[in-house]
N, C-alpha and C positions, 0 to 999 in steps of 0.2 A: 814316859818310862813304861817298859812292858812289865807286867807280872804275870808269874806263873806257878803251878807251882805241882810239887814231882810226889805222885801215888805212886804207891806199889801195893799188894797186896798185904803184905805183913804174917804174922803168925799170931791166930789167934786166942791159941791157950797159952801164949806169954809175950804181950804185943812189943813192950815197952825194947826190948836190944834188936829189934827190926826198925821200932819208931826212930831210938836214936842215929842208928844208924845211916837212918834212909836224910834224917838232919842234919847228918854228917855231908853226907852224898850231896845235898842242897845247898849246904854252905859254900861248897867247891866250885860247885859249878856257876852261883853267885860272884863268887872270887873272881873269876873267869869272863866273866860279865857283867862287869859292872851299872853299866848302863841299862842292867834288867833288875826285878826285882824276883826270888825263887825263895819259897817255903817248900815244906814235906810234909805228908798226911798219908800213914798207913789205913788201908780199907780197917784191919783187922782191929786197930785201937779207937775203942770209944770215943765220940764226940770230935776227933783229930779233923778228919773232914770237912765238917760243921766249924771249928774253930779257923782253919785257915783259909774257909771263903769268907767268914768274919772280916779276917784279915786285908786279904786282898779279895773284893768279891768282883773284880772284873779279871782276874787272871785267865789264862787257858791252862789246861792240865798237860801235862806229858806225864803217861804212861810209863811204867819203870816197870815193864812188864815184858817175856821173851815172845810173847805172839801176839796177834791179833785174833782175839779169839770171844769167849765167852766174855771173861771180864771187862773187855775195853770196850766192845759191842753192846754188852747188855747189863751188867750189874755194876759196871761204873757210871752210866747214862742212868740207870733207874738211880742210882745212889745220887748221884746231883738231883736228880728233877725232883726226890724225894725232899732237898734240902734247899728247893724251888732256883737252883741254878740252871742256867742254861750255857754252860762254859763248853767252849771248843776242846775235843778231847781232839789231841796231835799224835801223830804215830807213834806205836810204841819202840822203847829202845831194841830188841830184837827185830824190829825191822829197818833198824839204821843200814844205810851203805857201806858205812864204813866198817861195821861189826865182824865181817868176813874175815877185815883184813886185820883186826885185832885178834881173831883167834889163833888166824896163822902162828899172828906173832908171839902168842901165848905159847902155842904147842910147841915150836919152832925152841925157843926159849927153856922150853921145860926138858931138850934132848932129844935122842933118837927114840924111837916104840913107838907102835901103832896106838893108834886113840880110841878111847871110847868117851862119845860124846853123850853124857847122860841130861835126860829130862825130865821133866814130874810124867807127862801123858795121862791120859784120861781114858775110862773106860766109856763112856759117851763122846767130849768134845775130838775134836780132830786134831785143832791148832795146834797142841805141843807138839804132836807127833811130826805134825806136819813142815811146821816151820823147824824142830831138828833135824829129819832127814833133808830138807833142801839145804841148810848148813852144811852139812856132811857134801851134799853135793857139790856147792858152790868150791870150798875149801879145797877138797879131795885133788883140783888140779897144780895147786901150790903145795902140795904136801907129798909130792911123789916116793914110791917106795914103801908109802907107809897103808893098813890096811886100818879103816875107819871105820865104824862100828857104832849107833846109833841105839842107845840104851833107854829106858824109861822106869818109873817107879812104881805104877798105877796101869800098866799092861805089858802086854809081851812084845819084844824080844824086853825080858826082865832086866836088871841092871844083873843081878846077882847070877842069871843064867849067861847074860855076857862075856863080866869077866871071871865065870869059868873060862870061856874059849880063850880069852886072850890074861891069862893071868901077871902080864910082869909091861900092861899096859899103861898109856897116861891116861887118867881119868878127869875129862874134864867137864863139872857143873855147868850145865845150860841152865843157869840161873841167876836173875836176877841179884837177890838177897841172901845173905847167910843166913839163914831160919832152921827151922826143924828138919826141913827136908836135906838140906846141905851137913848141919850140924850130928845128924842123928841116924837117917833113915841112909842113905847114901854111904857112909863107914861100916854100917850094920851088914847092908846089900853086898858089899866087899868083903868083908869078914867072912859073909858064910858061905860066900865061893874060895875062898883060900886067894884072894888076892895079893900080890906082891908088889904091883906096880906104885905107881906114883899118884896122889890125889891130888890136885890141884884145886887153890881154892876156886868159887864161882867166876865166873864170867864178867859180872856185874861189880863184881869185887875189886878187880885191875883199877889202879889210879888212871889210866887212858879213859876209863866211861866216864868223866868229867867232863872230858875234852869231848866228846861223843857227842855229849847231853846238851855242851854251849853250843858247839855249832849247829846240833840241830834246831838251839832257840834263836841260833842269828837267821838261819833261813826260813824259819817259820813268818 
């Protein structure tokens, strides 16, 4: 039997509706695989980590993360070695193959209007920015007619300066987890452009990232 078991980042000034959540997310994908064994462990909640290499301490990790970037390179490698693991960290879900074609079908779904595809971004790392506008690219040729727009929270082009330009857009979270950023930071960005459009919940959120998550633990 394989085990594994699914990080995400979390929020760390209120871990515990990201922890359960993300145990939600684990159970499903379990369901789906029976023949595997899958816990969750938020970076942001104490000791969570630590307790379910406890658990299974031969699992590999998957990443419940939109890039490959700072966190899965470097401070989830330092977070294991710290907790003297040496677990296979597996690609993250924002670089699934099939993620593309879940967005389509999200936007697609949510009606006609141009999109805005918002992400955390970073004023140092790259990854968010980065792997959002390649989405944007990949997507942009199934979605014709419509004018895509690549937003961020944490540098420019702003979320909040975006949709000023496209006010009566669909707005869709490049994000993993429903946390602060989703919950809070993201409506606020809307609000004080005078937005009208449509907010969609996260990315990560669709009952299809189960199905995302098992398959990419059968080819692992």
């Amino acid at each position: 039997m394989s085990d594994f078991i699914l990080v995400a980042h979390g929020f760390p000034s209120n871990p515990d509706p990201a922890e359960a959540a993300l145990g939600a997310l684990a159970a499903l994908v379990a369901a789906r695989v029976p023949e595997m064994r899958m816990i969750a462990a938020t970076l942001a909640k104490p000791g969570a980590l630590a307790r379910a290499l406890e658990t299974l301490p031969r699992a590999r990790i998957y990443p419940f993360f939109m890039a490959e970037g700072w966190f899965t390179s470097r401070q989830l490698p330092r977070r294991l070695a710290d907790l003297g693991s040496r677990a296979e960290i597996l690609s993250p879900f924002g670089a699934d193959p099939a993620l593309p074609a879940l967005v389509i079908k999200t936007v697609t779904e949510a009606g006609p209007g141009d999109l805005i595809l918002c992400a955390h971004g970073s004023q140092v790392a790259r990854s968010s920015r980065m792997a959002t506008m390649a989405m944007a690219e990949r997507i942009s040729h199934s979605l014709p007619g419509r004018r895509i727009a690549s937003a961020f929270l944490e540098e420019d082009p702003h979320l909040r300066d975006i949709a000023a330009q496209h006010p009566e857009a669909i707005c869709l979270p490049f994000f993993a987890l429903r946390a602060g950023h989703v919950d809070r930071d993201i409506p606020e960005a809307l609000a004080q452009a005078g937005f009208r459009g449509s907010l969609l919940p996260a990315i990560g959120e669709r009952p299809e990232a189960a199905d995302l998550i098992a398959d990419a633990l059968r080819r692992a």
